[in-house]
N, CA, C and O atoms as a GROMACS GRO file, in nm:
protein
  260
    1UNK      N    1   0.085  -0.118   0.000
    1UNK     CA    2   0.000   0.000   0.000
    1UNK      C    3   0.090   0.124   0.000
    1UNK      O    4   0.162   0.152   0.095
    2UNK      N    5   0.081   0.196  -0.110
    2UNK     CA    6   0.184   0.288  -0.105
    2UNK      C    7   0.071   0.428  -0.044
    2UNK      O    8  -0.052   0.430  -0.030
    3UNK      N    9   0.203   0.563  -0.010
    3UNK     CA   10   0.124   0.669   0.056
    3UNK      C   11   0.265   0.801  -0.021
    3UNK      O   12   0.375   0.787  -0.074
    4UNK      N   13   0.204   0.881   0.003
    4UNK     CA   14   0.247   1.013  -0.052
    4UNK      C   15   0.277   1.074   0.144
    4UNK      O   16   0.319   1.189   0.137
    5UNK      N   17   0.270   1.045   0.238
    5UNK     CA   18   0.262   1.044   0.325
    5UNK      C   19   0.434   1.110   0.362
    5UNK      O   20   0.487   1.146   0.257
    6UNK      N   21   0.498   1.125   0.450
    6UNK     CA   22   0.623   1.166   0.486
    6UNK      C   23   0.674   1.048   0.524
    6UNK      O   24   0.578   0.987   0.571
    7UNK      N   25   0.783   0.970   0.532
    7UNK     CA   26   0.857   0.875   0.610
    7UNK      C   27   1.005   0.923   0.676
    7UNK      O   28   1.098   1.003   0.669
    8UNK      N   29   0.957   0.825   0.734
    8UNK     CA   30   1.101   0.817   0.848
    8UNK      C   31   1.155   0.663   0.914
    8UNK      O   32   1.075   0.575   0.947
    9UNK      N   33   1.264   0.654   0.922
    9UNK     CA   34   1.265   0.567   1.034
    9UNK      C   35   1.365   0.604   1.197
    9UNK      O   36   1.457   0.686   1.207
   10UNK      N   37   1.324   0.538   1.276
   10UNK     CA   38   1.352   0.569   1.432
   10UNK      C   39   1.398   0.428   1.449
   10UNK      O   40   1.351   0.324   1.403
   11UNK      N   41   1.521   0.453   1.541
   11UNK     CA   42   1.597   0.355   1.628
   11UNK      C   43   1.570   0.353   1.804
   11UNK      O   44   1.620   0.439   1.877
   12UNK      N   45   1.485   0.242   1.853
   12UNK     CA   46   1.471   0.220   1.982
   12UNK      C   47   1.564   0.153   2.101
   12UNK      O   48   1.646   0.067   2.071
   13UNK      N   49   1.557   0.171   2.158
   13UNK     CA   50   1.646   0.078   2.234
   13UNK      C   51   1.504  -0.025   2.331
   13UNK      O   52   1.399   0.025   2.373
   14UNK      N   53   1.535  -0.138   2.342
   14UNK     CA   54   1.452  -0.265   2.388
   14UNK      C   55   1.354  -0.177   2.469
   14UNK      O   56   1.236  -0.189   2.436
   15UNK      N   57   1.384  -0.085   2.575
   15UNK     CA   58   1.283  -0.070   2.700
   15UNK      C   59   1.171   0.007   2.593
   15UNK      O   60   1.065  -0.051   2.571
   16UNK      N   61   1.193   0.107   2.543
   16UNK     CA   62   1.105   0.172   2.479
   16UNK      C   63   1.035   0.117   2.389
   16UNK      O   64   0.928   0.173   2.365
   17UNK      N   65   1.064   0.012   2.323
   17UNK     CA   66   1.021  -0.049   2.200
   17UNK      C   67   0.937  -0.116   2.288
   17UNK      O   68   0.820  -0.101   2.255
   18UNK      N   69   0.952  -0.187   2.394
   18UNK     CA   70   0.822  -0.268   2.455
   18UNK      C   71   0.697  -0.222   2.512
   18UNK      O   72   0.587  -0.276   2.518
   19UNK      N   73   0.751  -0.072   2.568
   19UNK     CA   74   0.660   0.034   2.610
   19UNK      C   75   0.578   0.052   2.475
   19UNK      O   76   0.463   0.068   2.517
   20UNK      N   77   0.575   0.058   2.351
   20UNK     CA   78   0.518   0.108   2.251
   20UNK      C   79   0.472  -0.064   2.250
   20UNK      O   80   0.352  -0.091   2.263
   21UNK      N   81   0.541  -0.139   2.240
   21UNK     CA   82   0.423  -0.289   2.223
   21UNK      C   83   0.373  -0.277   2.328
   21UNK      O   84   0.256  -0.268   2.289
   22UNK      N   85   0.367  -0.270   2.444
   22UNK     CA   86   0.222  -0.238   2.551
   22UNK      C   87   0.166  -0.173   2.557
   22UNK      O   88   0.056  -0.212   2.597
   23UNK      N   89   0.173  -0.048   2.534
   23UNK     CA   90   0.036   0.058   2.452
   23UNK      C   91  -0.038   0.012   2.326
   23UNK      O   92  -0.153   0.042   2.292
   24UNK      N   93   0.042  -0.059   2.271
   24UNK     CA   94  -0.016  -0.064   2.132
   24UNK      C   95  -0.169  -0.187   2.181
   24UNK      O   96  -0.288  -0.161   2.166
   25UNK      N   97  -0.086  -0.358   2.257
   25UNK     CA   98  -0.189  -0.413   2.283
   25UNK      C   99  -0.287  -0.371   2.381
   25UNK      O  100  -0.401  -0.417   2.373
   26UNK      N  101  -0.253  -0.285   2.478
   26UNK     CA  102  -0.305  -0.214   2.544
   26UNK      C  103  -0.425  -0.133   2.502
   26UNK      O  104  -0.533  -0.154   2.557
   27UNK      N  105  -0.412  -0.046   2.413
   27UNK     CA  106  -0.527   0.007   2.326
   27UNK      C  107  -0.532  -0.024   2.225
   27UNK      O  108  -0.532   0.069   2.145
   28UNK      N  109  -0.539  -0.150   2.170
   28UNK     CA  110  -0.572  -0.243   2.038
   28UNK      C  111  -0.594  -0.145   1.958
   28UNK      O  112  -0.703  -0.094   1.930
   29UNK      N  113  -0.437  -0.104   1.903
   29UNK     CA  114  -0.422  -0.058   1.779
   29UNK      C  115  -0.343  -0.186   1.698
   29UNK      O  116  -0.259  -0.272   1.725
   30UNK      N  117  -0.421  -0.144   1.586
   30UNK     CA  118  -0.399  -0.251   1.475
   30UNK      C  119  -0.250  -0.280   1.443
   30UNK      O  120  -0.211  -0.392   1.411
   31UNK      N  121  -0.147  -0.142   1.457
   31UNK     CA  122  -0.028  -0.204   1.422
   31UNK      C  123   0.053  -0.101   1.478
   31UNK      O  124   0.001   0.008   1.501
   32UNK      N  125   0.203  -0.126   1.509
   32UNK     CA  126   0.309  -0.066   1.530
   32UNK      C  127   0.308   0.114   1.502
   32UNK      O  128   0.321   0.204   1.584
   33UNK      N  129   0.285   0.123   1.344
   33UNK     CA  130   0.253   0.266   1.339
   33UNK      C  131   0.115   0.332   1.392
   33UNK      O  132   0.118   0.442   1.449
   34UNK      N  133   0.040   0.287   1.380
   34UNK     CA  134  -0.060   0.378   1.419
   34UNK      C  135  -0.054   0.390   1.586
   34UNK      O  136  -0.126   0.474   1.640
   35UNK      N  137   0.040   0.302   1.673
   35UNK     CA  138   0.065   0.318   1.767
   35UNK      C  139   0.141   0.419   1.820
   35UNK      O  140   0.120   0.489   1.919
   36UNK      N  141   0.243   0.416   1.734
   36UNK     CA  142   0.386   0.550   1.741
   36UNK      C  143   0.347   0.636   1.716
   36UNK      O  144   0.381   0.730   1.787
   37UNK      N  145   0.234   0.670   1.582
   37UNK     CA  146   0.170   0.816   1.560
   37UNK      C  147   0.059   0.860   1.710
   37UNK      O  148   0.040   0.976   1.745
   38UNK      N  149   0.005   0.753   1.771
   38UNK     CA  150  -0.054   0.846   1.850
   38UNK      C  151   0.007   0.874   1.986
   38UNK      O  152  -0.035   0.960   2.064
   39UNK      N  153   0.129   0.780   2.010
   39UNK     CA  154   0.194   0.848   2.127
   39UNK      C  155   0.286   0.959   2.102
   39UNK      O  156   0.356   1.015   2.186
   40UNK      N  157   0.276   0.991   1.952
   40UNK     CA  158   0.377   1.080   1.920
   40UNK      C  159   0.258   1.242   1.939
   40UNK      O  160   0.274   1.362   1.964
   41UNK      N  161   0.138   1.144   1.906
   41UNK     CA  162   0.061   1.297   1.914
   41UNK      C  163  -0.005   1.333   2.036
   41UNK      O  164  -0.062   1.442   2.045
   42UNK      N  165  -0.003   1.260   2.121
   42UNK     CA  166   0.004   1.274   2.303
   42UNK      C  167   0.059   1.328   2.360
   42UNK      O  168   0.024   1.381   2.466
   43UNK      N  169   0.200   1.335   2.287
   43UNK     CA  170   0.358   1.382   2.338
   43UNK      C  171   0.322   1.528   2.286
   43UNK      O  172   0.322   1.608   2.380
   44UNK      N  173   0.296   1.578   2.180
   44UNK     CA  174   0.306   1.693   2.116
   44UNK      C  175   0.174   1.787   2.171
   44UNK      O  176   0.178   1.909   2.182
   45UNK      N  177   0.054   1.701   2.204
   45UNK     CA  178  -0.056   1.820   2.284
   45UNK      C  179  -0.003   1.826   2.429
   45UNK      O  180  -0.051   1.915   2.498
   46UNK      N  181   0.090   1.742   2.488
   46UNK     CA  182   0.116   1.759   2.620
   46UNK      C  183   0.204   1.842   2.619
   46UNK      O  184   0.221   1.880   2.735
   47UNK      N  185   0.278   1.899   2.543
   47UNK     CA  186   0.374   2.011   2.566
   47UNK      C  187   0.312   2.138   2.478
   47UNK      O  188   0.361   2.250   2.464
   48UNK      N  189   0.200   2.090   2.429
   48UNK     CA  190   0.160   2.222   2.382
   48UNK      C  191   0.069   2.337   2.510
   48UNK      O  192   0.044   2.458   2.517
   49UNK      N  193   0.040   2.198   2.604
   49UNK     CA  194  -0.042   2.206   2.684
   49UNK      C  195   0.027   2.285   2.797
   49UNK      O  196  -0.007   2.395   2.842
   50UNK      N  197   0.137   2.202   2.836
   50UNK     CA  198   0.260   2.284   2.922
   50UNK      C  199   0.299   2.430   2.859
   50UNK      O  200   0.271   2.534   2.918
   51UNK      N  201   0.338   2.427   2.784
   51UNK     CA  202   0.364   2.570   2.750
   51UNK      C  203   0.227   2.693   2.761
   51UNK      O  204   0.242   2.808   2.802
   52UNK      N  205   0.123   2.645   2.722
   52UNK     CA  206   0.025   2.716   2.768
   52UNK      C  207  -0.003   2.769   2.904
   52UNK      O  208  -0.020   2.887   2.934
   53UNK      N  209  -0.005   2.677   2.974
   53UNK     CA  210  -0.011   2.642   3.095
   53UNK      C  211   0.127   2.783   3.192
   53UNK      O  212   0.129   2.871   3.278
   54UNK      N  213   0.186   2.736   3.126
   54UNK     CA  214   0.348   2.850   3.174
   54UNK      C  215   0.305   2.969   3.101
   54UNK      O  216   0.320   3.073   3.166
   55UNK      N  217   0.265   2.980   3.008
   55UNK     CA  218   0.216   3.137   2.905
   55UNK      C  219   0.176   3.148   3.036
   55UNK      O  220   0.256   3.184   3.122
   56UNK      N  221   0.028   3.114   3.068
   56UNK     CA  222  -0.092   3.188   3.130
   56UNK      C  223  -0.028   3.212   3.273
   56UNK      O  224  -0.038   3.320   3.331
   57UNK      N  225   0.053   3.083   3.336
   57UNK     CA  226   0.145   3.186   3.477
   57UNK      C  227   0.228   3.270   3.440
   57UNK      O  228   0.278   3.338   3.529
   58UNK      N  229   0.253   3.286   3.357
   58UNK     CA  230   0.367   3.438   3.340
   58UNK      C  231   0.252   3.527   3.341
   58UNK      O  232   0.262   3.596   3.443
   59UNK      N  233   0.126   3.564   3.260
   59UNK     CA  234   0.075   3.649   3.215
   59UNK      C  235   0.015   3.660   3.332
   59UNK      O  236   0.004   3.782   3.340
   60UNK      N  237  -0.036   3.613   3.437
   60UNK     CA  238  -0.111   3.607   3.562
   60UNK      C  239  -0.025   3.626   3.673
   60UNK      O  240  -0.082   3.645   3.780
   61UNK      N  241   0.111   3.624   3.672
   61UNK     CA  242   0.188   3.685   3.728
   61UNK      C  243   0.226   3.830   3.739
   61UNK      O  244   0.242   3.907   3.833
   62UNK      N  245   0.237   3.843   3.570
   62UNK     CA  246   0.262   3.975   3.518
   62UNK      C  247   0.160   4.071   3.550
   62UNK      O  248   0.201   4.182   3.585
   63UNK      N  249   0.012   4.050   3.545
   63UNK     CA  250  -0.091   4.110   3.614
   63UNK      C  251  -0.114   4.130   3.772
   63UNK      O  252  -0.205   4.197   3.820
   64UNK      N  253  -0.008   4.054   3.852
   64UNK     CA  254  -0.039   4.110   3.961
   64UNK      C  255   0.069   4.206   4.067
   64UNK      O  256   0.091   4.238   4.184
   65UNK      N  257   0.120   4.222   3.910
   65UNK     CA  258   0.253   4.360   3.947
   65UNK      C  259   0.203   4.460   3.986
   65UNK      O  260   0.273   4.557   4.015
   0.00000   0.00000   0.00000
């Protein structure tokens, strides 16, 4: 099945690679990638989230100068 999609490949070391096979059977995703894409996109709202999170204490700081 081909894709116009972006590729890559990533090198794990054992602990992590099993952590991604126990999420994966864990939330019965069908395969390896669709597993890595969504802990990859977990990873990316959780620091979008943190940084927000730090915006709004600076700015709520800054307001009570």
């Amino acid at each position: 099945m081909a894709t116009k999609k972006p590729r890559y490949s990533i090198t794990l070391d054992d602990e992590m690679f099993k952590e991604i096979e126990d999420f994966r059977f864990e939330y019965r995703y069908p395969n390896r990638n669709r597993a890595t894409i969504e802990l990859i996109r977990l990873g990316l709202k959780a620091i979008k989230q943190q940084e927000a999170q730090k915006n709004k204490a600076t700015v709520d700081t800054d307001a009570d100068k």
